[in-house]
matplotlib code that plots the C-alpha trace (Angstrom):
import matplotlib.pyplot as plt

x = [-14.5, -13.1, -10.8, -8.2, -8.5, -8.3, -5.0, -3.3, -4.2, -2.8, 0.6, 0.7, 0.2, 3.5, 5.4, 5.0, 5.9, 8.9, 10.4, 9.4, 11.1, 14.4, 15.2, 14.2, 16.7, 19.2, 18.9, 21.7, 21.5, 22.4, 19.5, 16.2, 15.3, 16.6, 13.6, 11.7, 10.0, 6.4, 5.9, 6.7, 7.7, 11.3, 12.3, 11.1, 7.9, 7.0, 8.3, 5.3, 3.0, 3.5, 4.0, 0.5, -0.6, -0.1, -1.7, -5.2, -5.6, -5.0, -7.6, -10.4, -8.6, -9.7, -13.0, -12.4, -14.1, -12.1, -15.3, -18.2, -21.3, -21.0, -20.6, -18.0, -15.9, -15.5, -13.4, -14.0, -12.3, -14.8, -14.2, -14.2, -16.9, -19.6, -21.3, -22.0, -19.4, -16.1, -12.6, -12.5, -11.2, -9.1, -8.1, -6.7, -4.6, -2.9, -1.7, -1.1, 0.8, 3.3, 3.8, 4.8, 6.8, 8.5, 9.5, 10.6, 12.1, 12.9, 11.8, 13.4, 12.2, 9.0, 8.6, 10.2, 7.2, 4.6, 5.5, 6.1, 2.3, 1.2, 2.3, 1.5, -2.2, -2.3, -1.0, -3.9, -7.7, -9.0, -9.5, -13.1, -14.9, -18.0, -17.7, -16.7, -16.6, -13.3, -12.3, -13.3, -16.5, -17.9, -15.9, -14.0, -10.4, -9.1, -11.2, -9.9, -6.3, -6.6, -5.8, -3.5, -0.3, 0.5, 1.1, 3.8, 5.4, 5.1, 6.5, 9.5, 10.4, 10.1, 11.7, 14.8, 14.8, 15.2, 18.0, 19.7, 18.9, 18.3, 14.5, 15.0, 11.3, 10.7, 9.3, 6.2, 5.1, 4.9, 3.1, 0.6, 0.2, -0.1, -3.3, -4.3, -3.9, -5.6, -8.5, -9.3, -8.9, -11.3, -13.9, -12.2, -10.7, -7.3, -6.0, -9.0, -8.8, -5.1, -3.8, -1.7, -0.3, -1.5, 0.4, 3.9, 4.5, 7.3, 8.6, 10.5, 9.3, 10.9, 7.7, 9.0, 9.1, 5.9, 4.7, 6.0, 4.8, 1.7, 1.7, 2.9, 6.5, 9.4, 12.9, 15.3, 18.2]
y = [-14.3, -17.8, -19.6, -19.3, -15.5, -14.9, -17.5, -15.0, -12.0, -13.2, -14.3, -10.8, -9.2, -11.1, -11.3, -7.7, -6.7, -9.0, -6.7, -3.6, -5.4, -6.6, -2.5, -1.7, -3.4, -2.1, 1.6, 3.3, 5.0, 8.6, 8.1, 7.9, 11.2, 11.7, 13.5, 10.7, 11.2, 11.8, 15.3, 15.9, 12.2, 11.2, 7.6, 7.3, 8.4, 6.3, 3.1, 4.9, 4.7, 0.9, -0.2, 1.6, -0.1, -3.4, -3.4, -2.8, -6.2, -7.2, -5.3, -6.9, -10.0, -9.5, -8.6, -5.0, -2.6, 0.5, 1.9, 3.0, 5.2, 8.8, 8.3, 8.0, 5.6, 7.0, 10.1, 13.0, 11.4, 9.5, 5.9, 5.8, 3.0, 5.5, 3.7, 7.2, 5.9, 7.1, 5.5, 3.9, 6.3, 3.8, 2.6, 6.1, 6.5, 3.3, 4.2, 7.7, 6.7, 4.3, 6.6, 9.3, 7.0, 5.8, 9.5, 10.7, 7.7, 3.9, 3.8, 0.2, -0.5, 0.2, -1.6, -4.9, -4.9, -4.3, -6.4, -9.2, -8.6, -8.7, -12.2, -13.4, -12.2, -13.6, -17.1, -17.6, -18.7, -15.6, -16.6, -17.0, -14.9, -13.0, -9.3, -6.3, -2.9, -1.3, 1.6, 0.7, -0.6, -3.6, -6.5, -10.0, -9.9, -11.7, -9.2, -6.1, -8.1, -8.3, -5.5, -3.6, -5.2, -2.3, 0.0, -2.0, -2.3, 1.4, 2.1, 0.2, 1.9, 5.5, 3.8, 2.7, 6.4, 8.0, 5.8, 4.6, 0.6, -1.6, -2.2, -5.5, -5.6, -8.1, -7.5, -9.9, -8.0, -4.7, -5.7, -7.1, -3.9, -1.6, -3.8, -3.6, 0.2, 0.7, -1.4, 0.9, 4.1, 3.0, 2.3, 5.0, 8.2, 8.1, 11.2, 13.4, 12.5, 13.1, 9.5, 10.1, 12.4, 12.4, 9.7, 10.6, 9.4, 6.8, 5.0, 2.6, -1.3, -2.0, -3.0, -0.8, 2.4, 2.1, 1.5, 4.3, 6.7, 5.8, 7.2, 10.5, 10.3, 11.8, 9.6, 11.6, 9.2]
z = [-5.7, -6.7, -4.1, -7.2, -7.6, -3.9, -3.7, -6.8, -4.9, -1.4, -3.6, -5.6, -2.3, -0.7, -3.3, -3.8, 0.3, -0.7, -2.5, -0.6, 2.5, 0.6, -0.2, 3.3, 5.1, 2.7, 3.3, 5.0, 7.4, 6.8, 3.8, 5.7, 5.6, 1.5, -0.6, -2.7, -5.9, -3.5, -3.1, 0.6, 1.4, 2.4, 2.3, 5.9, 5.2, 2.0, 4.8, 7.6, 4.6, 3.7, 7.3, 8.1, 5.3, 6.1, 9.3, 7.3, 6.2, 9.9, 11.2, 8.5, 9.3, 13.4, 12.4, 12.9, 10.7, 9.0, 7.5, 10.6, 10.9, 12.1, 15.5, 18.2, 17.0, 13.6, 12.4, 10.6, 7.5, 5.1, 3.6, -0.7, -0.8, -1.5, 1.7, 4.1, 6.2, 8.1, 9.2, 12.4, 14.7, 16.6, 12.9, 11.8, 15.7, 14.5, 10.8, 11.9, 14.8, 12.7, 9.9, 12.5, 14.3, 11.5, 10.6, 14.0, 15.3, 14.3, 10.4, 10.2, 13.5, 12.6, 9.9, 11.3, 13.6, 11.6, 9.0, 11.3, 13.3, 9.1, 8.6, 12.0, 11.5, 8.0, 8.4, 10.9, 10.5, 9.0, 5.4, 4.3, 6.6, 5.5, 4.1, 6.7, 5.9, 4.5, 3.6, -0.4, 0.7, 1.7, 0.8, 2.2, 3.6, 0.0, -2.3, -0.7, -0.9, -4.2, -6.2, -3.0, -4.3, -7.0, -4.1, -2.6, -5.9, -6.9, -3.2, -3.4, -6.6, -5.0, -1.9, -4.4, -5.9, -2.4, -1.0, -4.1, -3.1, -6.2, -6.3, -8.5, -9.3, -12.0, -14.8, -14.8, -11.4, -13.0, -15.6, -13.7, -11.4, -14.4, -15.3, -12.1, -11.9, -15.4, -14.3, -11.0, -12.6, -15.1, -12.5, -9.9, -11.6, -8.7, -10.7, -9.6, -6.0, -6.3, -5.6, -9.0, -11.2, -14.7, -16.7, -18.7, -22.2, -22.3, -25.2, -23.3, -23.4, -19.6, -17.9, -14.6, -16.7, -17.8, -14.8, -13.3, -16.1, -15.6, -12.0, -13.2, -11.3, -12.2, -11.4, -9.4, -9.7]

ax = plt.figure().add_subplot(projection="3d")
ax.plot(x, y, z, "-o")
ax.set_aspect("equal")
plt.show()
């Protein structure tokens, strides 16, 4: 990967979280536990999701690896890279543990933090390192960065549905995530391993609803 590319994907990647943490901080507090357009997930559960997800980069960052052999540090719960390997045990306590957290307890609170340990991790001396295993395969800390920014913008969408926040998600951003998405599921069917729905027809032009129609939700508001 080019030192460009990797530069556009670390800027996608925060300019995306951006947004996610703008609608955050604006949910009530009587809303966390409102029904989103995920199946099963309130509001407080699509902010456990993101918050677990941004500790992921951190872990590749520290030279941690979320993808490891069968053995004892792995879990019963394989990686996607097609590699025979398994999420890091102590890697899945971690996400599991916010996302639970965040649904039983301090959603905000939770996500304060973990945003916070994101950045702090990030603006260090981690850039350039050689591959590590993730939990796509083998790959650096800014090629795995790359492409995760549509899942930040998607989330703060659902995250506006639930609690009735303005997402404000430009225009420019969701067009870019919809390529992204399209690329992946040409190379990585998501509908079959149930990441998404199967895509809506829209005839609108607003970048946001197609976006969303490609993910198969339905807005509730």
């Amino acid at each position: 990967m080019s030192q460009e590319k990797g530069l556009q994907g670390r800027l996608l990647f925060d300019r995306a979280l951006a947004k996610f943490d703008a609608v955050v901080r604006q949910v009530p507090d009587d809303a966390w536990g409102n029904a989103s357009p995920c199946e099963e997930w309130t509001a407080a559960d699509i902010v456990g999701h993101v918050a677990a997800t941004t500790q992921l980069p951190c872990f590749l960052a520290q030279r941690i690896p979320i993808g490891v052999p069968a053995g004892p540090e792995a879990s019963e719960r394989p990686t996607r890279g097609g590699d025979n390997l398994f999420f890091n045990k102590a890697v899945m306590e971690t996400l599991i543990g916010l996302r639970e957290e965040a649904v039983t307890g301090d959603a905000l609170g939770v996500w304060e933090r973990s945003y916070a340990h994101m950045n702090e991790v990030l603006s260090g001396d981690v850039w350039g390192q050689p591959p590590i295993a993730s939990q796509r395969g083998t790959m650096t800390l800014e090629e795995w960065l790359e492409p995760v920014f549509y899942d930040s913008t998607v989330h703060t969408w659902d995250l506006s549905q639930a609690t009735g926040v303005p997402h404000n998600l430009d225009d420019d951003l969701c067009r870019t995530a919809l390529a992204t998405l399209i690329s992946i599921n040409e190379s990585a069917d998501m509908r079959s391993a149930g990441v998404f729905l199967q895509a809506k027809d829209t005839e609108s032009d607003d970048p946001v609803d197609q976006l969303i129609a490609y993910t198969g939700r339905t807005p509730i508001r």
